[in-house]
C-alpha positions, -999 to +999 in steps of 0.1 A: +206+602+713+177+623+706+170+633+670+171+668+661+146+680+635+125+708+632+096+707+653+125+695+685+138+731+678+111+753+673+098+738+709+131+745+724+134+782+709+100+789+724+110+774+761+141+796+755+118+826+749+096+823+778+129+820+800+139+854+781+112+874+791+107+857+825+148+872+830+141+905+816+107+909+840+134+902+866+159+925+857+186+893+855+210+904+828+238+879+828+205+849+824+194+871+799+221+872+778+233+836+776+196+826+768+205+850+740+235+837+729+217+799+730+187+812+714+211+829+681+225+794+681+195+773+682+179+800+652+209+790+631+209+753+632+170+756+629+178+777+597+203+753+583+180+724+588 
């Protein structure tokens, strides 16, 4: 299983980022909004770690 720790996160925050924009450039508002919801996620466990 792959460890989780801080740098792991920040690298997937910023991937989920690009995809954000990439959706919003393309007018794609259910993508949007589950990258979103993962991205809230991935902020808090980065936050608790």
């Amino acid at each position: 299983m792959k460890e989780i720790d801080k740098s792991y996160l920040i690298k997937k925050i910023n991937k989920l980022n690009k995809k954000i924009h990439r959706s919003l450039s393309q007018e794609n508002d259910n993508k949007t909004w589950w990258r979103k919801m993962k991205l809230k996620k991935l902020t808090e466990k980065l936050k608790h770690l």
